[in-house]
N, CA and C of each residue as an Amber inpcrd file, in Angstrom:
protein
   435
   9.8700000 -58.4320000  11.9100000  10.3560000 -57.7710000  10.7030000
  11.7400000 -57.2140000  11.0210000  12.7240000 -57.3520000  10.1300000
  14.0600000 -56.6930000  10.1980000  14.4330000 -55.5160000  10.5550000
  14.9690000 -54.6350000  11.1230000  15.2130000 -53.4840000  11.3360000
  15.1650000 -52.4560000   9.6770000  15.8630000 -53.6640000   8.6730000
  16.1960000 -52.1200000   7.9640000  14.7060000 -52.2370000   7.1280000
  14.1570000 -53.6690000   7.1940000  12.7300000 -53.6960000   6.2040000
  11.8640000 -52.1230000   7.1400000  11.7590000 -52.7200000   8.5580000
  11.1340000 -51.4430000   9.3990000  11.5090000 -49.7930000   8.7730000
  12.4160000 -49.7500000   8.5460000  13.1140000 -48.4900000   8.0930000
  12.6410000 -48.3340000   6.8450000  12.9310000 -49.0930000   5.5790000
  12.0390000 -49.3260000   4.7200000  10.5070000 -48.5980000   4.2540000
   9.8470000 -49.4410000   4.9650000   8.3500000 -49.3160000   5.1110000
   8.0900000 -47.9350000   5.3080000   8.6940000 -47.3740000   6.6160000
   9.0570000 -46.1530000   7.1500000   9.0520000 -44.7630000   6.0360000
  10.5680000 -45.1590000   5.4400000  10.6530000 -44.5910000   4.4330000
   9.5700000 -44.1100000   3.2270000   9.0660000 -45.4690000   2.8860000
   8.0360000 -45.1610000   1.9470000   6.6970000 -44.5780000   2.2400000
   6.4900000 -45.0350000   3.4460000   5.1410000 -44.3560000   4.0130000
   5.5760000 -42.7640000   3.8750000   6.2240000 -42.1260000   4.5500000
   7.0570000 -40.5590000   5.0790000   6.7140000 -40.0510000   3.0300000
   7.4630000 -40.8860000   2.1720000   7.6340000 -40.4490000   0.4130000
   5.9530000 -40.0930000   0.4080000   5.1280000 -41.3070000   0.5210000
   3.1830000 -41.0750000   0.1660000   2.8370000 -39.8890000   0.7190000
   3.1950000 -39.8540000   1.7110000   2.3350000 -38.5880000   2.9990000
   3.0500000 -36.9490000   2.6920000   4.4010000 -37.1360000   2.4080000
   5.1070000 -36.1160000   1.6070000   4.1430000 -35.0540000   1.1530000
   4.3190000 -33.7620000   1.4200000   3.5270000 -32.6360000   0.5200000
   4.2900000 -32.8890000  -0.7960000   3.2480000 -32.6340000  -1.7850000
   3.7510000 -31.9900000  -2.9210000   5.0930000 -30.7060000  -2.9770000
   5.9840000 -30.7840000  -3.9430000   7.0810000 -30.2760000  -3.8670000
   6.8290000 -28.7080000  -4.4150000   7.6710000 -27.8220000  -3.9480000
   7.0320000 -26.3660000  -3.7880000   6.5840000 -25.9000000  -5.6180000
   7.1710000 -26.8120000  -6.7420000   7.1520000 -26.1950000  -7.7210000
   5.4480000 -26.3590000  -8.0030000   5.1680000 -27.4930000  -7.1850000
   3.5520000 -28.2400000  -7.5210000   2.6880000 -27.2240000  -6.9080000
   2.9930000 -27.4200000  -5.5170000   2.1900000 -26.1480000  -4.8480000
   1.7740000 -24.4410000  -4.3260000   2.9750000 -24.0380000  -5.5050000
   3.1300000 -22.3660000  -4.8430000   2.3590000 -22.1230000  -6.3640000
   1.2070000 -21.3290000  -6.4330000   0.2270000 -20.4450000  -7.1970000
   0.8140000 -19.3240000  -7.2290000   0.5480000 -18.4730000  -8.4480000
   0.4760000 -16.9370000  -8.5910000  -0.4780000 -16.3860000  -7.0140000
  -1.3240000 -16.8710000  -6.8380000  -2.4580000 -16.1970000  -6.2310000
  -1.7870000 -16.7060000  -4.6760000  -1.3320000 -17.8460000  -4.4000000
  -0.4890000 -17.9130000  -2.8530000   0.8390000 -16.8180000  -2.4920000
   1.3860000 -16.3870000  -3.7360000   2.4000000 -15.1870000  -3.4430000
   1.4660000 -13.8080000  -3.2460000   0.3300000 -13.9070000  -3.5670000
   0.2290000 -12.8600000  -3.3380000  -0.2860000 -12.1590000  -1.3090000
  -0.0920000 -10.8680000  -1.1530000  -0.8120000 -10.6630000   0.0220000
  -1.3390000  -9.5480000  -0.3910000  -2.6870000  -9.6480000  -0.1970000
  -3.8490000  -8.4280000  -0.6370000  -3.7630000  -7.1190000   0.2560000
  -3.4680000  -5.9480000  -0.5720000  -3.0860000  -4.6880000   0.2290000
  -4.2190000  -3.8440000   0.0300000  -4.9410000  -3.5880000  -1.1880000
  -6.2150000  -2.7090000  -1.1700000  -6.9790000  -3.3360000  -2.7510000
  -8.1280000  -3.3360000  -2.3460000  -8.9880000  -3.6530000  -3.6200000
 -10.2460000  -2.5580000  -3.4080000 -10.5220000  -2.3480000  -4.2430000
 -11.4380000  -0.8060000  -4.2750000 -11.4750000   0.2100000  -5.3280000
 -12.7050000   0.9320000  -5.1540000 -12.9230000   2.2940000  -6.6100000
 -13.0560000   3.0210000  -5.8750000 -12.5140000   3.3760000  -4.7150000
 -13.0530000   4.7200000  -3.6150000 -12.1560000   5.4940000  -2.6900000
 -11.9970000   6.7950000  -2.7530000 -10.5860000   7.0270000  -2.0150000
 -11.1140000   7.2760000  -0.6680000 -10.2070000   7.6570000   0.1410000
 -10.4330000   7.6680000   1.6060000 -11.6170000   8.4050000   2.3110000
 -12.2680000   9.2430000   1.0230000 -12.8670000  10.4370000   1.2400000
 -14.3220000   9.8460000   0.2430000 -14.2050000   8.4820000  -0.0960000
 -15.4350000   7.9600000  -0.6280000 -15.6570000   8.6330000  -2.4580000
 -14.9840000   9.2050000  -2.8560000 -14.8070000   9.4430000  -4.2760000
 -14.7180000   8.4090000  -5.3590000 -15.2520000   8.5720000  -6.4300000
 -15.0490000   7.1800000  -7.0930000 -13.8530000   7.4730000  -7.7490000
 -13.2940000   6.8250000  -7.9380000 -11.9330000   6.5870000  -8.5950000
 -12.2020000   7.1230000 -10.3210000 -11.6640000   8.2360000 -11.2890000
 -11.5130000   8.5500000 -12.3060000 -10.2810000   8.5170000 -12.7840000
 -10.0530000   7.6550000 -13.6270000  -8.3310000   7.7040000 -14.0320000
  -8.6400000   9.1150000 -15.3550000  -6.9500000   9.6440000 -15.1270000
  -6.8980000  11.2490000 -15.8370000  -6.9060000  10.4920000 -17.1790000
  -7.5940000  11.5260000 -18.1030000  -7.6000000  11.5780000 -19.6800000
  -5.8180000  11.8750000 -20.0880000  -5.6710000  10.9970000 -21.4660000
  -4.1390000  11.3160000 -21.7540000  -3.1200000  10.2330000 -21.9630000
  -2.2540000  10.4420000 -22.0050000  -1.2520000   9.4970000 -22.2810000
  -1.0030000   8.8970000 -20.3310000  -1.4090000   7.5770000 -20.3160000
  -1.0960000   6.8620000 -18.8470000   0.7020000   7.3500000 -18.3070000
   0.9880000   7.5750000 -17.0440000   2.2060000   8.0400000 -16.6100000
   2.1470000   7.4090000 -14.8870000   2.8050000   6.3800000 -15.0030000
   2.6830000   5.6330000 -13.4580000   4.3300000   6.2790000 -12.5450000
   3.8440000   6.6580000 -11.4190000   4.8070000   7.4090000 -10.9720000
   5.1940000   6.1620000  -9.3640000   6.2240000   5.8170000  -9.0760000
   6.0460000   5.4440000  -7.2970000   7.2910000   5.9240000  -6.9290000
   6.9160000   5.7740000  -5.9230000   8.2690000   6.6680000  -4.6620000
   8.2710000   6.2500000  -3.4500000   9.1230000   6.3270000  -2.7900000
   8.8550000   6.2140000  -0.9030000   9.4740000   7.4590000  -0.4880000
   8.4620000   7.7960000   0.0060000   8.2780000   9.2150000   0.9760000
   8.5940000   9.1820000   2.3200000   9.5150000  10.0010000   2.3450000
   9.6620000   9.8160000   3.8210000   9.5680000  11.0740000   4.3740000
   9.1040000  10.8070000   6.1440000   8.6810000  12.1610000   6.5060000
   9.0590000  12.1900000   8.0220000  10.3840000  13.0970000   8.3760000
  10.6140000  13.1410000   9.5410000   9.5340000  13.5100000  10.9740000
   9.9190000  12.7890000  12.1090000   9.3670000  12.9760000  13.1970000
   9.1100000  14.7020000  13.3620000   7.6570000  15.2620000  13.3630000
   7.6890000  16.7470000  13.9490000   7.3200000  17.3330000  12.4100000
   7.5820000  16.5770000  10.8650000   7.9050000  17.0110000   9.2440000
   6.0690000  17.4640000   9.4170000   6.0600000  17.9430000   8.0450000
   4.2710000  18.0600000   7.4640000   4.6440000  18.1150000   5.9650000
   3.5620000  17.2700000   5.3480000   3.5610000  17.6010000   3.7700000
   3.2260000  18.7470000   3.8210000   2.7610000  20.0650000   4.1870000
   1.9680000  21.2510000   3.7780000   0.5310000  20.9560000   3.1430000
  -0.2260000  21.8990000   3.2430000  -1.6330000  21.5310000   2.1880000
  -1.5590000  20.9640000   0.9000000  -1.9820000  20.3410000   0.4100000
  -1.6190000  19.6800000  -1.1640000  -2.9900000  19.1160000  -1.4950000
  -2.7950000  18.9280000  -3.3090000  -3.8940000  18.1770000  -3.5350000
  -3.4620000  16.9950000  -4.1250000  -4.0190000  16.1210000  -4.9030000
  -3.7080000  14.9350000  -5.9190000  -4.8000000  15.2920000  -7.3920000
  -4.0410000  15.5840000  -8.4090000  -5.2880000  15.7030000  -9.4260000
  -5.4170000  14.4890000 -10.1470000  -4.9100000  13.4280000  -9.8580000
  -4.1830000  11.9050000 -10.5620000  -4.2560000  10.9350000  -8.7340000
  -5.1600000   9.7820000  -9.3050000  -5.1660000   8.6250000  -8.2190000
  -3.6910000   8.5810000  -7.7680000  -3.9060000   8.3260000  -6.3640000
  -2.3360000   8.0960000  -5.6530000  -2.8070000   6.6210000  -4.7460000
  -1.7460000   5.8440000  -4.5630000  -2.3230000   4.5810000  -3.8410000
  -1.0800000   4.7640000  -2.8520000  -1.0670000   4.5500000  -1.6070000
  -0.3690000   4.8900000  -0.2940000  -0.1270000   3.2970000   0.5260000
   0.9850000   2.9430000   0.2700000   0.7000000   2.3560000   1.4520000
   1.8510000   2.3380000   2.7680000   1.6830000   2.3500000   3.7520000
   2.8070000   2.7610000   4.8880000   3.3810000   2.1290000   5.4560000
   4.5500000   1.7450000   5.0960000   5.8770000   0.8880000   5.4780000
   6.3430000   0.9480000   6.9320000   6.6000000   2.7830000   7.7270000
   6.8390000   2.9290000   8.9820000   6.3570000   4.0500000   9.5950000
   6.2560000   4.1810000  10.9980000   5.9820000   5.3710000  11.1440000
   4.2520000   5.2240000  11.0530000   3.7630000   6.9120000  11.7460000
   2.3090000   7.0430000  12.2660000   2.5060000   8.2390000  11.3010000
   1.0850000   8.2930000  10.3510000   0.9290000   9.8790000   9.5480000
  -0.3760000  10.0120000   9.8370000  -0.7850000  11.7440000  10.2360000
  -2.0510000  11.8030000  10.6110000  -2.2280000  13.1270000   9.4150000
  -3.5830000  12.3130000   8.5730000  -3.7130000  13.6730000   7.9210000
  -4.9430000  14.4900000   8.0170000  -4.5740000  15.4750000   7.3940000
  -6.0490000  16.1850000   7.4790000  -6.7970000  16.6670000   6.9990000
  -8.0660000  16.2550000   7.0400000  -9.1010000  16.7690000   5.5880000
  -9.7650000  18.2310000   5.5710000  -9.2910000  18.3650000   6.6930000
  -9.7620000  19.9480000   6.6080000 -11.5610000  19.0190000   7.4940000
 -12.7270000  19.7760000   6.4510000 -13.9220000  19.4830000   6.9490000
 -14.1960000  17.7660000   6.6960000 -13.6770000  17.1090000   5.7880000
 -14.1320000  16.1280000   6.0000000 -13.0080000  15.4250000   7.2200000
 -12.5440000  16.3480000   8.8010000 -11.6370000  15.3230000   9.5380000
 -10.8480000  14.7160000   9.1670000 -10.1960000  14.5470000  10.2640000
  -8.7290000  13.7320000  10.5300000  -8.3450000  11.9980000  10.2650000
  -7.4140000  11.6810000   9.6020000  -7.4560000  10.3310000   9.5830000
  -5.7630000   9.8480000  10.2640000  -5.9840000   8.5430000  10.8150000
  -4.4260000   8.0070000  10.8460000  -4.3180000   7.2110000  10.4000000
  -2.9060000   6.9580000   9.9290000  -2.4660000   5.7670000   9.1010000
  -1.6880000   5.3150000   9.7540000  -1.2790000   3.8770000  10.1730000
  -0.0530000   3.2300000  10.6040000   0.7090000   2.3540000   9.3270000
   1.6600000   1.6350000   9.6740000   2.3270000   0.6010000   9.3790000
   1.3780000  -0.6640000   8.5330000   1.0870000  -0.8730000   7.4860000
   0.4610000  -1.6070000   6.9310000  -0.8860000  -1.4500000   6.4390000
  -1.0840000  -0.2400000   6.6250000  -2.6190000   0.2970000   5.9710000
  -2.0880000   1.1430000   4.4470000  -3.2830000   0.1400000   3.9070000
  -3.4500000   0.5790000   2.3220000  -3.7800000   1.7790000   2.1960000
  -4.0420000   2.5740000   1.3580000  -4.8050000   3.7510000   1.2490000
  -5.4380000   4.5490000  -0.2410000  -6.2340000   4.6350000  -0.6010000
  -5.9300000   5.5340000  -1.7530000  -6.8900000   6.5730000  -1.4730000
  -5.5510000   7.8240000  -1.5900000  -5.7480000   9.0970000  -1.6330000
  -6.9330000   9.5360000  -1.5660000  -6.9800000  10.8890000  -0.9150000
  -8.3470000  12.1680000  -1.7570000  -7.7200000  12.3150000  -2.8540000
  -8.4640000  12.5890000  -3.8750000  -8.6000000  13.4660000  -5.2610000
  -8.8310000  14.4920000  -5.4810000  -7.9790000  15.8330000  -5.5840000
  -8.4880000  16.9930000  -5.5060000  -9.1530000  17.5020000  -4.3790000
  -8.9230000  17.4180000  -3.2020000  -8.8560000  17.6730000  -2.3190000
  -7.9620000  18.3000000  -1.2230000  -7.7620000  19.2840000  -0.4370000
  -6.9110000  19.8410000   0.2860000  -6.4720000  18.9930000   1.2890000
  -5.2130000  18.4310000   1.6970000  -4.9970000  17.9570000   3.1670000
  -3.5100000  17.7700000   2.9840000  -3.4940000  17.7000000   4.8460000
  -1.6590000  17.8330000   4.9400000  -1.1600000  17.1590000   5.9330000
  -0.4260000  16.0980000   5.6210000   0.0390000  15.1850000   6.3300000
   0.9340000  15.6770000   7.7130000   0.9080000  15.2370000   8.3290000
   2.0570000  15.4770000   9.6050000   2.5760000  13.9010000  10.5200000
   4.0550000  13.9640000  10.5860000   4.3090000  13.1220000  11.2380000
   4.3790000  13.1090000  13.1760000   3.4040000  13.2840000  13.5740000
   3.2970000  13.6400000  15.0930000   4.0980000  12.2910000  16.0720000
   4.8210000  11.5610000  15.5460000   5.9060000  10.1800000  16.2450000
   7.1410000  10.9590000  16.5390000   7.6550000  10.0850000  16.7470000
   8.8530000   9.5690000  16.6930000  10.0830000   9.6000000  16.0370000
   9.6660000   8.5130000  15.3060000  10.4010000   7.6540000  13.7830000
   9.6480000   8.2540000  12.8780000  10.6460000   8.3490000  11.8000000
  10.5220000   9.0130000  10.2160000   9.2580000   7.7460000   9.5570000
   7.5880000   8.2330000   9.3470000   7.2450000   8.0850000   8.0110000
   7.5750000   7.4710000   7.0280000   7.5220000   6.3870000   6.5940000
   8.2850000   5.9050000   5.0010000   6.6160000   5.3480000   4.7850000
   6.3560000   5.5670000   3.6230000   5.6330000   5.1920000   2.6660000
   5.7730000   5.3520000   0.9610000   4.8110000   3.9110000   0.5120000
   5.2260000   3.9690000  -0.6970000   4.1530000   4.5280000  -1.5650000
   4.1390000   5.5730000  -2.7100000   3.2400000   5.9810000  -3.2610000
   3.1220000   5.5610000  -4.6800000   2.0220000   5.3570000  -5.2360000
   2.0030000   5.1410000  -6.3890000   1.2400000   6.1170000  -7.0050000
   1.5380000   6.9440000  -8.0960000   0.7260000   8.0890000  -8.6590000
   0.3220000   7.6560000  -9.8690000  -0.9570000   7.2470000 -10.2800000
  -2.1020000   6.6100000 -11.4210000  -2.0410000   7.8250000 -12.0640000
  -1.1890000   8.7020000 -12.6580000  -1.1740000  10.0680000 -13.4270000
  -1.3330000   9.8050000 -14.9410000  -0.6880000  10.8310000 -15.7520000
  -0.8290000  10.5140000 -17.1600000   0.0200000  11.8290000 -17.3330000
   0.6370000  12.4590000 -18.4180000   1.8390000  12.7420000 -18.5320000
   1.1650000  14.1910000 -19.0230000   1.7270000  15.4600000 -18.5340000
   0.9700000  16.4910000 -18.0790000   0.0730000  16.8120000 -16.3760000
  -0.0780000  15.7990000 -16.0380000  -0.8120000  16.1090000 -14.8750000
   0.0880000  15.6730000 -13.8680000   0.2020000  16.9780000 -12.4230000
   0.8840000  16.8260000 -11.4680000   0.8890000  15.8530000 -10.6440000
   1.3950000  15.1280000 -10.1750000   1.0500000  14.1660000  -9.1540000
   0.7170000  14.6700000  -7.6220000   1.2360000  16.1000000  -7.3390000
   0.5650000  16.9970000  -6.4960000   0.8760000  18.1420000  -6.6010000
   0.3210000  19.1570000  -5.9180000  -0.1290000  20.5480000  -6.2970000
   0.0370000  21.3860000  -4.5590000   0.4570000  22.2250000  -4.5530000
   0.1310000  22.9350000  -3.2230000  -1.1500000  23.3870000  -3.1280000
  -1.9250000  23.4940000  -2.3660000  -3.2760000  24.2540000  -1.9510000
  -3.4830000  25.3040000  -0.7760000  -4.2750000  25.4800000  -0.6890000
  -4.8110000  26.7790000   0.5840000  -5.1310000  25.8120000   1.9670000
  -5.2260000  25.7320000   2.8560000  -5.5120000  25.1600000   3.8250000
  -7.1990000  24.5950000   3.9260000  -7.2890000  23.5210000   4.7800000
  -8.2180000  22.7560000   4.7290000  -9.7000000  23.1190000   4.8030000
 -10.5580000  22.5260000   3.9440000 -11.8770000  23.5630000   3.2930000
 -13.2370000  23.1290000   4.0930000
């Protein structure tokens, strides 16, 4: 057989075996990467969204090496998830939790606890506050109960 028929053949075989082209094969559901699915906050609460007009709040928080949120509560679902940095918080009686770099989270609810960054590197996380318009997205509190 000829060199360029060889090449040829080549060619067309490589076109059959070809993946499908990205418009064929990229899904809604292949972009996605699953960060938290759940009705339960860290503290095992079922999830109650606030009565009212819906008010979606997000932010990235950042929290220097040595920083502390202070005691606080959430009266409105908060969904956490942590970009950098180690945060250790604290539930008071229901214990201590840590969070790193890629852990989902959603919040206590009305509950006392206070973050501290005991690292390094500054904390960045992103929050999302499930509020409704009137209700704080957090509150100061008394120390852990």
């Amino acid at each position: 057989m000829a060199p360029h028929r060889i090449a040829l053949v080549i060619a067309a075989f490589l076109a059959l075996a070809a993946p499908a082209s990205a418009e064929q094969t990229v899904s809604y559901q292949s972009l996605l990467t699953p960060l938290f699915s759940g009705n339960q906050t860290v503290l095992g609460q079922t999830i109650a969204y606030p009565e009212g007009t819906p008010q979606i709040t997000s932010a990235i928080v950042m929290l220097p090496p040595g920083g502390e949120t202070k005691w606080h509560t959430h009266e409105v679902p908060l969904f956490a998830y942590i970009l950098e940095g180690e945060i250790t918080i604290d539930y008071g009686s229901k214990g201590v939790k840590v969070y790193k770099p890629g852990d989902a989270v959603l919040e206590a609810i009305d509950w006392p606890h206070n973050g501290t960054n005991k690292g390094t590197v500054p904390v960045r996380l992103l929050a999302v506050y499930i509020g409704a318009e009137g209700k704080a997205n957090a509150a100061s509190a008394a120390g852990g109960e």
